[in-house]
C-alpha positions in Angstrom: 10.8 15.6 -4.9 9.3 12.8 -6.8 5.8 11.8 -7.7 4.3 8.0 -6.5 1.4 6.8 -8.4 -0.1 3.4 -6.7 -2.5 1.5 -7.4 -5.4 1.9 -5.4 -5.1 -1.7 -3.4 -1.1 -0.7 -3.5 -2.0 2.2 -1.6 -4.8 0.3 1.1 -2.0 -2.0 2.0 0.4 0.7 2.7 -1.6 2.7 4.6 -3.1 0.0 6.5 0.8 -1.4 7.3 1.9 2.3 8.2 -0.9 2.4 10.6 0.5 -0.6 12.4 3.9 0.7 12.6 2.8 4.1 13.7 1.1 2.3 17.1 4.1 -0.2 17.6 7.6 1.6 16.3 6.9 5.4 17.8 8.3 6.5 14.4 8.4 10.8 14.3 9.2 9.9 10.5 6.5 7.4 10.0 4.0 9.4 11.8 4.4 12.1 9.5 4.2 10.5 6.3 1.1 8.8 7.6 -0.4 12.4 8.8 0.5 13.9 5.4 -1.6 10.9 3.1 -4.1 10.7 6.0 -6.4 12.8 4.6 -6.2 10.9 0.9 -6.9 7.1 3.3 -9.5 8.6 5.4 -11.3 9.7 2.1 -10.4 6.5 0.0 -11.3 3.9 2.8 -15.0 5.6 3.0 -15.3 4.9 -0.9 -14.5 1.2 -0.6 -16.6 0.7 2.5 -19.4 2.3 0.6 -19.0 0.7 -2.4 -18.1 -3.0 -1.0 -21.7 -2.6 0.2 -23.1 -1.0 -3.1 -21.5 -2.0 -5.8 -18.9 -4.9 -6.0 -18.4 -4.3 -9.6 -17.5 -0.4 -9.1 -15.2 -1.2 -5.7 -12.9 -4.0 -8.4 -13.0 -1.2 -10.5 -11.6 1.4 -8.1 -9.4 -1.4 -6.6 -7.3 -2.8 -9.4 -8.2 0.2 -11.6 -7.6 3.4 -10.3 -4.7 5.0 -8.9 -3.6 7.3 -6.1 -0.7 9.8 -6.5 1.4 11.2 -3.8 3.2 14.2 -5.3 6.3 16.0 -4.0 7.7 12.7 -2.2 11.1 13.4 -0.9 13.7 10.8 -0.4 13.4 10.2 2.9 9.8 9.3 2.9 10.6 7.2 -0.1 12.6 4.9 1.8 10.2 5.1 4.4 7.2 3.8 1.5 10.0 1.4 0.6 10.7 0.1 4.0 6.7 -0.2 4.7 6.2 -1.8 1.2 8.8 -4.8 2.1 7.6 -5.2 5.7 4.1 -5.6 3.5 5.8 -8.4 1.2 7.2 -10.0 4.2 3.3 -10.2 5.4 2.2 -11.7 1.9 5.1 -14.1 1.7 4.6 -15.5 5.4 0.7 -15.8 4.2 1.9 -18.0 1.0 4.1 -20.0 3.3 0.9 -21.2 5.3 -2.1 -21.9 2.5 -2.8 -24.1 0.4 -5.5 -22.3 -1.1 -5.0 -22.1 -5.3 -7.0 -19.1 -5.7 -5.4 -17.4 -2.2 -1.8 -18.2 -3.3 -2.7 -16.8 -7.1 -3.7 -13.5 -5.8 -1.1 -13.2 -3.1 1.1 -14.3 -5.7 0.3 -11.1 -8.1 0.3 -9.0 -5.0 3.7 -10.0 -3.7 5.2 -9.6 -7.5 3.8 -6.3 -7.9 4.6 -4.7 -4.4 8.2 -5.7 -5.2 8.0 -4.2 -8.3 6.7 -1.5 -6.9 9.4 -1.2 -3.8 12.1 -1.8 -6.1 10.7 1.6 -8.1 10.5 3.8 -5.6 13.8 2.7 -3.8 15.3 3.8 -7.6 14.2 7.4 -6.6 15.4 7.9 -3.2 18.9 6.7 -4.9 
């Protein structure tokens, strides 16, 4: 069993990708990784709502800041983070391909680069 830390914003965007492939691949595999960090979301998607509204410095801060750790991650579900993470970097890259936008394709950019950081991580401990 391993132990995932992710960034906060790592963790929205795979949690908000797994939700998407829950509805549209019928995934028994997916559904239950997304069931067992369901709890973690519900409770970190109420923080940023909250403090998007309250307090824009706090909510960068939790963000880019602050992690969330998934402990006792077996193999299988780290290819499954894996396989979500690059379907996410797929997203991102197809997004670059259509702006123009400096400041968009700067922060895509960083998020691309570290989600494939990230992927290439986790696929080291599912190996």
């Amino acid at each position: 069993m391993q132990e995932i830390r992710f960034a906060v914003w790592q963790f929205v965007r795979l949690m908000v990708r797994l939700e998407d492939s829950v509805k549209t691949e019928k995934s028994d595999a997916l559904k239950a990784l997304y069931n067992g960090w369901e709890d973690i979301w519900v409770d970190l998607d109420a923080q940023l709502v909250d403090l998007s509204k309250q307090d824009p410095d706090a909510f960068a801060d939790l963000m880019m800041d602050q992690e969330v750790i998934c402990d006792d991650v077996s193999k299988e579900e780290c290819l499954l983070v894996a396989g979500e993470l690059n379907k996410v970097i797929t997203e991102i890259k197809g997004l670059l391909a259509k702006t123009e936008d400096d400041e968009m394709v700067e922060d895509l950019s960083f998020e691309r680069d570290e989600l494939i950081e990230l992927e290439r991580e986790i696929r080291k401990m599912a190996a």
